[in-house]
C-alpha positions in Angstrom: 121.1 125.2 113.5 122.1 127.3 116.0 124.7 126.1 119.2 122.5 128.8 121.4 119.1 126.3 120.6 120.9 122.5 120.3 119.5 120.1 122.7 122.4 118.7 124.5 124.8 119.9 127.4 128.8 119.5 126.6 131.3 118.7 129.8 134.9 119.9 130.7 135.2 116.6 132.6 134.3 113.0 131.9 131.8 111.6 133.8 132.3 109.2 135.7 132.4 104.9 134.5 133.6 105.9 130.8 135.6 102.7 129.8 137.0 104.2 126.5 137.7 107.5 124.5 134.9 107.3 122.4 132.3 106.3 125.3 134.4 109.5 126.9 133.7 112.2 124.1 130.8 111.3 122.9 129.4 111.4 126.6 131.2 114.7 127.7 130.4 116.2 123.9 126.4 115.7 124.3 125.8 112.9 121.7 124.2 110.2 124.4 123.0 109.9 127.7 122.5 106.6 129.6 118.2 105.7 130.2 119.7 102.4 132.2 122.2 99.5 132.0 123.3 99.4 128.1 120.6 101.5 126.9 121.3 105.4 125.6 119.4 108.0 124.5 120.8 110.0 121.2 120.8 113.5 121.1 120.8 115.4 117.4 124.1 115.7 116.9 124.9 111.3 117.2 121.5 110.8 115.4 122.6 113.1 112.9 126.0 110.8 112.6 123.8 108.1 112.3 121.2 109.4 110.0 124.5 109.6 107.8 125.2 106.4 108.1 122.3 104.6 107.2 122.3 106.9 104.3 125.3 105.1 102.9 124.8 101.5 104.0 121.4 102.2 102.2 123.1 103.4 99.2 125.8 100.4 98.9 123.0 97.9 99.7 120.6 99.0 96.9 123.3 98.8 94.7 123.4 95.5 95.2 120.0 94.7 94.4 118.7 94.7 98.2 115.5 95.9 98.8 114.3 97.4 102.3 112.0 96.2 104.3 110.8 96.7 107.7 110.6 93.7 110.6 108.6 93.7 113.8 110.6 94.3 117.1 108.0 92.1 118.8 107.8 88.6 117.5 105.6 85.4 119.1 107.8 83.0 120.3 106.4 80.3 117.8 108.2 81.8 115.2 111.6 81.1 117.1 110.3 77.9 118.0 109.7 76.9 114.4 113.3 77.1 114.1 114.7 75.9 117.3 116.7 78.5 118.5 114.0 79.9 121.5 115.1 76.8 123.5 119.0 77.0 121.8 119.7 80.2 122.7 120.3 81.7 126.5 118.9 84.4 128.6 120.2 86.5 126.5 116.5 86.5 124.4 113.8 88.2 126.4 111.2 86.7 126.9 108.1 87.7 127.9 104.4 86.8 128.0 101.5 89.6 126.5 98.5 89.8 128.3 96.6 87.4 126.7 99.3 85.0 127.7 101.0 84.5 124.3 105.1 84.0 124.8 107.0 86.7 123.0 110.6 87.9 122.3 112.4 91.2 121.4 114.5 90.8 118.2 118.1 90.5 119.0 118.2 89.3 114.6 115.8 88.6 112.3 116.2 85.6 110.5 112.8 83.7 111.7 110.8 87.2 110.6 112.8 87.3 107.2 111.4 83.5 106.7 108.2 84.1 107.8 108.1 87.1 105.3 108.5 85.7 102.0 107.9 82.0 102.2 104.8 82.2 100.9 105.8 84.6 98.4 109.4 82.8 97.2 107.4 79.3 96.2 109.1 79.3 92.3 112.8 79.3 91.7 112.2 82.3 88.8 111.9 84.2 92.1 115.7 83.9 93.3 117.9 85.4 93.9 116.7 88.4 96.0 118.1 89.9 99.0 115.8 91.6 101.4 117.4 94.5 104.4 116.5 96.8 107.1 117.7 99.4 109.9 115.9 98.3 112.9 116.1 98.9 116.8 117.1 95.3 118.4 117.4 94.4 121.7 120.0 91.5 123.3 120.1 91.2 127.0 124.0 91.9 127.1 125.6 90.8 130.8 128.7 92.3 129.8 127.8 95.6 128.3 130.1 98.4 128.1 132.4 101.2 125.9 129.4 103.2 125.8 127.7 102.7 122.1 130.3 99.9 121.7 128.6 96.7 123.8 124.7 97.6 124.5 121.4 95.8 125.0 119.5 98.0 122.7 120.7 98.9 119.7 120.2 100.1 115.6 121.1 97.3 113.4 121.0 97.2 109.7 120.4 93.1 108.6 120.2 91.7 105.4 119.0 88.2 104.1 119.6 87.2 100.9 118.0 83.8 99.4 119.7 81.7 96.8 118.8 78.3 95.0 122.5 77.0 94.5 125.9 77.4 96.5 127.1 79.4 93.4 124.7 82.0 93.3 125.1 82.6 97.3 129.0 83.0 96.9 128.7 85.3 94.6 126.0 87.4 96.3 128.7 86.9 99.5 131.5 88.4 97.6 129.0 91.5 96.5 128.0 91.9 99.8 131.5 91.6 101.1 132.5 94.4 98.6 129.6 96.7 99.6 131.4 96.7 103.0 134.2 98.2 102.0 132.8 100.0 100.2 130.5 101.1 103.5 133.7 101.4 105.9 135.7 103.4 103.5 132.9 105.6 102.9 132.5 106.2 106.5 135.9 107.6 107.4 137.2 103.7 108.6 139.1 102.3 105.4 141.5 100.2 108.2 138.7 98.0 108.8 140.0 94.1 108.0 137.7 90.7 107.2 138.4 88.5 109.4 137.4 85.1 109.2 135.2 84.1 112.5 133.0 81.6 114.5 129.2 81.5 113.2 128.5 80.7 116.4 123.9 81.1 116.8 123.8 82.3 113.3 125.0 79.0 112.4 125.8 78.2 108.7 129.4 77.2 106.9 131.2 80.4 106.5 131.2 84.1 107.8 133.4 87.1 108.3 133.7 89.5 110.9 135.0 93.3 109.9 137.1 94.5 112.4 138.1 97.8 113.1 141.8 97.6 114.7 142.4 99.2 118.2 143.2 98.5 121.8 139.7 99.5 122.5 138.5 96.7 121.0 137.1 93.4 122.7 138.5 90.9 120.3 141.5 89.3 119.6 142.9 89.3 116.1 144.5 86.5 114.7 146.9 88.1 111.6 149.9 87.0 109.9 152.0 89.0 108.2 153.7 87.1 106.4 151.0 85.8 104.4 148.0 88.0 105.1 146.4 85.3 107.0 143.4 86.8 109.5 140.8 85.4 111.8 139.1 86.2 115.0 140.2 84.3 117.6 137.2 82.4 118.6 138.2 80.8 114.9 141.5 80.7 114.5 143.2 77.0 114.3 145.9 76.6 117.5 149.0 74.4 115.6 151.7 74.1 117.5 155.2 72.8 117.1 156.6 69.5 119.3 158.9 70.9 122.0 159.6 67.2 123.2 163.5 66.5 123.1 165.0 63.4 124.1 164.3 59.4 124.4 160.8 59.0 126.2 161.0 58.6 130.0 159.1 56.0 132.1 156.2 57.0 133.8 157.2 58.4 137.5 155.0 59.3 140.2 157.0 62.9 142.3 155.8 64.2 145.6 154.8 68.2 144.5 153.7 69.4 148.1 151.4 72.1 147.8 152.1 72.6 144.0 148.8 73.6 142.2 149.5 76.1 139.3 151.5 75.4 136.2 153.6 78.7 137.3 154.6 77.1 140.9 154.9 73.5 138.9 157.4 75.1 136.2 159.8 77.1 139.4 159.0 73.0 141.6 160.7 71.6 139.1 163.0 73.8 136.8 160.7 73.5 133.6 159.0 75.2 131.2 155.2 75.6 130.6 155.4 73.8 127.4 156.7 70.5 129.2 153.5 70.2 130.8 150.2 69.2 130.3 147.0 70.9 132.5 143.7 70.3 133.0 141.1 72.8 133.1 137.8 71.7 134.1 134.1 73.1 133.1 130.7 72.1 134.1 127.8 71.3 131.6 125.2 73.8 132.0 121.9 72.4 131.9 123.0 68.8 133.9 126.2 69.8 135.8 128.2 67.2 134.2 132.0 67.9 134.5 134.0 67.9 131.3 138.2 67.9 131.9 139.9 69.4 129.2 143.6 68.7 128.6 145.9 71.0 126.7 150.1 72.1 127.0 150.8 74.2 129.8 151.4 76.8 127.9 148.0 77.2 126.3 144.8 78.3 126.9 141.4 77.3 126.6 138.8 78.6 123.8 135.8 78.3 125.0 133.9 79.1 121.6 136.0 76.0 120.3 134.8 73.7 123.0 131.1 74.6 123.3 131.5 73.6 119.1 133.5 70.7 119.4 130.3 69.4 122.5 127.7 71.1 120.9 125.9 72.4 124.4 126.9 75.1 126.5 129.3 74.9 129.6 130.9 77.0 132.3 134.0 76.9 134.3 133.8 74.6 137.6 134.5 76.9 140.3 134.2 74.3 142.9 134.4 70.4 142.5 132.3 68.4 143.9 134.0 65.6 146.6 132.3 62.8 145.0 133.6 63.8 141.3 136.8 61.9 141.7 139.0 65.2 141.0 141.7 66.3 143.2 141.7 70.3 142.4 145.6 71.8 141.4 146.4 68.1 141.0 144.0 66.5 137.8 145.7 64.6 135.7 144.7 62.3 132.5 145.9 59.3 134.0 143.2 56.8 136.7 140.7 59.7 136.4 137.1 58.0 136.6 135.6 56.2 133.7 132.4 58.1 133.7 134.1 61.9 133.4 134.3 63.6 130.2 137.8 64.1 129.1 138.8 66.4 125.8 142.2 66.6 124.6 143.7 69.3 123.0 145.9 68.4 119.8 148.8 70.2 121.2 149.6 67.4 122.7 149.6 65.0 120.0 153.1 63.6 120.0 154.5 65.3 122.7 156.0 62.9 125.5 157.8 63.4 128.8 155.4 65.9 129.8 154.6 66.6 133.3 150.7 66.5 134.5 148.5 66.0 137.6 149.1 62.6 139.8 145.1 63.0 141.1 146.2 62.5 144.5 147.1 65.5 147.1 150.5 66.7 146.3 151.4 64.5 144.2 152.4 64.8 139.9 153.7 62.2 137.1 156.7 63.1 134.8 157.3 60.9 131.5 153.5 61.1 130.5 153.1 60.4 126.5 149.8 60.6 125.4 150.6 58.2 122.7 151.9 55.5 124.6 150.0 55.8 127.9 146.4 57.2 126.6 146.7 55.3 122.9 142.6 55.4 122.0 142.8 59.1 123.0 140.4 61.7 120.5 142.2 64.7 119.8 140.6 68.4 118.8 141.3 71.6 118.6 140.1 73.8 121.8 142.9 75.9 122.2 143.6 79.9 121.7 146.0 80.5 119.0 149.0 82.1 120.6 151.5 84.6 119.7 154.2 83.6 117.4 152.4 80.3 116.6 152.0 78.4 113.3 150.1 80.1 110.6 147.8 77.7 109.3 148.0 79.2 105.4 151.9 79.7 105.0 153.3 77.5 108.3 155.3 80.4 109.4 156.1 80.9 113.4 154.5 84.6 112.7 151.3 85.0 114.6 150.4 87.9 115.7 147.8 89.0 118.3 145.9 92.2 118.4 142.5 93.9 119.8 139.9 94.6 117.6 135.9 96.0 117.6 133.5 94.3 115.4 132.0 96.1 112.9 130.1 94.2 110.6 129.4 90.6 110.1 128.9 88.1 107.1 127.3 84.6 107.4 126.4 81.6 104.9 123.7 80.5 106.7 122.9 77.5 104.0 119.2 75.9 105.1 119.4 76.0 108.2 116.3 78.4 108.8 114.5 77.6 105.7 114.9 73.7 106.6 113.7 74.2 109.8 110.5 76.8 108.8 110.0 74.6 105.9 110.4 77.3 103.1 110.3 75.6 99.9 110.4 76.5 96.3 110.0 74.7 93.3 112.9 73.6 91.0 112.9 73.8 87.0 111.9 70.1 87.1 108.9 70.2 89.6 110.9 69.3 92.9 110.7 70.9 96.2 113.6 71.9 97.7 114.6 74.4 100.4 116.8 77.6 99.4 119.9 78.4 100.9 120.7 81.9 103.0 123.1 84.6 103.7 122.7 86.9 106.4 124.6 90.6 106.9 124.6 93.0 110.1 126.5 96.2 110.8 125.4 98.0 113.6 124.9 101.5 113.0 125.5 102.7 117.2 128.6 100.5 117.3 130.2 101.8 114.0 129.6 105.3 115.4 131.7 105.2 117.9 134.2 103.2 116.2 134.7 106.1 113.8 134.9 108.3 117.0 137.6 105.8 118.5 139.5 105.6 115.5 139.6 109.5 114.5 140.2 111.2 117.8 142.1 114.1 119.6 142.5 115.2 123.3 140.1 118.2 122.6 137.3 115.7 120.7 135.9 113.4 117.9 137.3 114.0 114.8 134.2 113.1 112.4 135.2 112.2 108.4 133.4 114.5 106.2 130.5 112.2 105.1 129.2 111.4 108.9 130.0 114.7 110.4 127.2 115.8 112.2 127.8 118.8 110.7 130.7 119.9 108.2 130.8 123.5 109.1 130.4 125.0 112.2 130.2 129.0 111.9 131.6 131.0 115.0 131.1 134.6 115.9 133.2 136.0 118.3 132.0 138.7 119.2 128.2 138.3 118.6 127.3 141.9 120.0 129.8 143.5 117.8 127.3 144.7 115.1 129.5 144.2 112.4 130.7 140.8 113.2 126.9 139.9 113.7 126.0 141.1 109.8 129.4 139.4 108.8 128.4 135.9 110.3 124.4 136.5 109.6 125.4 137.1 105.9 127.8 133.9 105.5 124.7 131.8 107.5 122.1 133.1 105.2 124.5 132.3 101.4 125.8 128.6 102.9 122.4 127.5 104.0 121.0 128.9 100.8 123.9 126.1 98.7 122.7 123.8 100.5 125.3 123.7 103.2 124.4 122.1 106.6 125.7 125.2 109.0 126.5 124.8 112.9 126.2 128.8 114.1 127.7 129.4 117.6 126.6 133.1 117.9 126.5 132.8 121.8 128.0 135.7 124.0 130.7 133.5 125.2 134.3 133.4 125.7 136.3 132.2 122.9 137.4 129.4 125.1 134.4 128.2 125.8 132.8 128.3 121.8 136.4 126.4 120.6 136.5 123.7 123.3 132.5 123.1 122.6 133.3 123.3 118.7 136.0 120.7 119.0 133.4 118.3 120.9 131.4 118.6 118.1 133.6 118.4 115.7 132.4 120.2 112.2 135.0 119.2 109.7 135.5 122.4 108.7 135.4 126.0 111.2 134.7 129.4 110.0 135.3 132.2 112.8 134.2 135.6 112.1 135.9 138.2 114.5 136.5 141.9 115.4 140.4 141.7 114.1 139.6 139.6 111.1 137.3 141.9 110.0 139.6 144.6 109.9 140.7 143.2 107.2 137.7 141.9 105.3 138.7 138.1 105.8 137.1 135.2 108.0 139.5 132.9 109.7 139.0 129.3 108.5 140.3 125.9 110.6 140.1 122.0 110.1 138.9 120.2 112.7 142.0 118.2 111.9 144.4 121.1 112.7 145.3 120.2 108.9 144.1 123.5 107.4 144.2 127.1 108.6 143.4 129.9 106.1 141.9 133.2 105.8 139.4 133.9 103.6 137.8 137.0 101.6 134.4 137.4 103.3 133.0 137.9 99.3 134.8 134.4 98.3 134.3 132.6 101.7 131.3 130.5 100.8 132.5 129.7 97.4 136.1 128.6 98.8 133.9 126.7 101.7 132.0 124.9 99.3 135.1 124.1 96.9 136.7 122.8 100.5 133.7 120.3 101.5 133.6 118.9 97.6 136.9 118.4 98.0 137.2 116.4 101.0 134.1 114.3 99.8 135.4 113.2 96.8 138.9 112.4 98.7 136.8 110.3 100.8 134.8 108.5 98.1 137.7 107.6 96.5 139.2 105.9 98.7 136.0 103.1 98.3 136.9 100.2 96.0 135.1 99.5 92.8 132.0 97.4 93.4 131.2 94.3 91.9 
């Protein structure tokens, strides 16, 4: 391929609304342009990348016995009904109606279609195990999209579905699958990725795993402890807290607090901290409105994942409270509240006392509130973030850490819930129906792009691993009109193609400015330059992309020593994939 016919345009500047590096580069080095709100076009060299990628995950999923299939994008909505997640699930399903008035959706996953696929093919239980995958374009009607490739509507997903007749043989098939992507991550150039244990959230089920590549870029929080190796996404992570109560218990006492509504203004009011209090934050059922008051220490926050789990429907924060609701905003309290709201408490405060919350008048708070004296038939559950330097639920250890991640890959045990529900039966050794039990894998191929590109990064450019580089050499002649430079770089084209050797040739009559800024955008691995003053003396210059490696080579042995090179770095790569199982 030559540079002078690529379709794409490379930028000096960053256009404008890039969030990130990788949304950055990839935009100013001509891998993606925007069609509309979370929806890209790819140009060759990012479906190149991804090409490469698929080629792997393919590789690592067929060696564990998947076997690939191919779902529609369009599905009747009667298959989602079926298994009750077309009403369950938000706006962020289309749906739409066909002409002849059917409803439809757009695939945002796949389970329904995997069931629908081989229940009438899985009836005996000689058939099982089998896993069945694909790489398929989805689309989810993201309202928060952004980081470029990162957070999109429409996007390249591969999903698998495995089907099991006992727990047994889905853990193991978990554990194989949770090995091939390691195998996958380390293979692409991303061996920091971490499992971390998450929320199954619509998938449903009774375990999952969330990979997570580690950066500030990322939209996650990471729950980690060093001490033991503990790790979870925050949306699962357990909030246990220590009692910071000191002291004999206090009388309740009603204190005059004019114009006091924040825990911050509370805290200076009174010369305390934010773990002496307890506030309410209040939220709104969605589909009726109801209002739900959560309580939790001042020092906490809310996890909203946590509490739409804990009241199974989904809610929203109460911007504004109605007059007839019987709460007095910056003043809400757990004590006289009306019988008919909704109150939650957070376990934090389980044996705390002589805290300070809300009076529910105007102006007014209470000191000496104990939950366990004054609120004694009071349900406690966990709905609050975990926090930095909290408990560690595995070891016990103040060591919590918190840090951003992106999510690269996910693992569910989804149990029966979709074969219950679509009524997928098979038949046991001793004649009995009963339902199989699920797993379901995704790693999106867009997302994991630019990961690697915002993991393996320099001012000048993406700095692509070997195996997913768009391509691993990029040839450049400087000096294309210089007839002996042009049969120098001609010749080296002609005996790398002919091994086999995907070759990027920049043989554009251009400053040497302009061919290394656009051969750092995109970002062969390795960089030949053939020139008037290395040809003096029979050699070609050769350059990582890394800034690792600068050499100069015999024009006779420069293919040979190029080829030794790339082997080289594959195998480096490869290696660094663990052993599957």
């Amino acid at each position: 391929m030559k540079v002078a016919q690529l379709v794409s345009k490379r930028f000096k500047e960053t256009p404008a609304d890039c969030q990130i590096i990788s949304q950055a580069l990839m935009m100013r080095g001509g891998y993606m342009k925007p069609v509309g709100t979370g929806i890209y076009s790819l140009f060759p060299a990012a479906q190149r990348i991804m090409r490469k990628i698929e080629a792997i995950i393919r590789e690592e999923m067929d060696a564990i016995d998947g076997q690939e299939v191919l779902f529609p994008v369009t599905m009747p909505a009667a298959l989602w009904r079926e298994s009750g997640r077309y009403d369950a699930i938000g706006s962020e399903l289309l749906r739409f109606t066909d002409r002849s008035g059917n409803d439809m959706v757009l695939g945002m996953t796949h389970e329904e279609a995997s069931v629908q696929l081989v229940r009438d093919w899985a009836e005996s239980y000689a058939q099982y195990p089998f896993m069945i995958y694909q790489i398929q374009t989805k689309f989810r009607d993201e309202p928060r999209t952004r980081g470029g490739l990162i957070r999109v509507r429409e996007f390249t997903m591969k999903d698998a579905y495995s089907f099991h007749t006992s727990q047994e043989d889905l853990e193991h098939t978990y554990q194989r699958c949770f090995r091939a992507y390691e195998r996958i991550f380390a293979r692409v150039g991303l061996p920091q990725v971490i499992a971390v244990a998450s929320d199954s959230g619509m998938m449903g089920g009774s375990a999952s795993h969330e990979f997570m590549l580690p950066t500030e870029a990322g939209e996650d929080t990471l729950v980690l402890c060093p001490d033991c190796g503990y790790r979870a996404n925050m949306e699962a992570a357990p909030c246990i807290t220590s009692s910071a109560s000191k002291g004999d218990p206090s009388p309740l006492q009603s204190v005059h607090t004019p114009g006091i509504k924040t825990i911050e203004a509370l805290c200076e009011f009174l010369n305390i901290q934010p773990i002496q209090t307890c506030k309410a934050v209040v939220y709104q059922v969605n589909e009726t409105d109801e209002y739900i008051v959560v309580f939790l220490r001042g020092d906490l926050e809310v996890n909203e994942t946590k509490l739409r789990n804990h009241l199974g429907c989904e809610i929203h924060p109460a911007l504004d409270l109605d007059e007839s609701s019987g709460l007095t905003a910056g003043f809400i309290g757990p004590l006289g509240l009306p019988r008919q709201l909704r109150m939650v408490f957070d376990q934090s405060l389980q044996g705390e006392y002589n805290l300070v919350c809300g009076g529910n008048q105007p102006d007014t708070h209470t000191t000496g509130f104990n939950p366990s004296r004054d609120l004694p038939a009071a349900q406690y559950a966990d709905v609050a973030k975990a926090c930095e330097g909290g408990l560690c639920p595995c070891c016990g250890h103040p060591s919590l850490t918190l840090t951003r991640g992106i999510e690269v890959g996910n693992i569910f045990q989804l149990g029966d819930k979709y074969t219950k529900s679509m009524d997928m039966r098979y038949t046991d050794p001793e004649g009995r129906q009963r339902f199989p039990l699920m797993g379901c894998y995704g790693i999106g191929i867009g997302r994991l792009a630019a990961s690697i590109c915002e993991a393996s990064h320099d001012e000048y450019g993406p700095i692509w691993p070997i195996s997913v580089a768009p391509w691993p050499v990029e040839l450049c002649a400087l000096r294309s009109d210089h007839p002996e430079v042009r049969e120098a770089a001609d010749g080296l084209y002609r005996d790398l193609t002919s091994r086999g050797i995907d070759v990027l040739y920049d043989d554009r009559q251009v400053s040497a400015g302009v061919m290394f800024s656009d051969a750092d955008l995109l970002a062969a691995p390795l960089r030949v330059i053939i020139s008037p003053k290395g040809l003096k003396n029979g050699s070609a210059e050769l350059t990582s992309r890394d800034k690792q490696l600068k050499a100069y080579l015999p024009l006779q042995d420069a293919a040979d020593r190029i080829q030794d090179l790339l082997r080289q770095a594959m195998d480096s790569l490869e290696a660094q994939a663990p052993a599957r199982i």
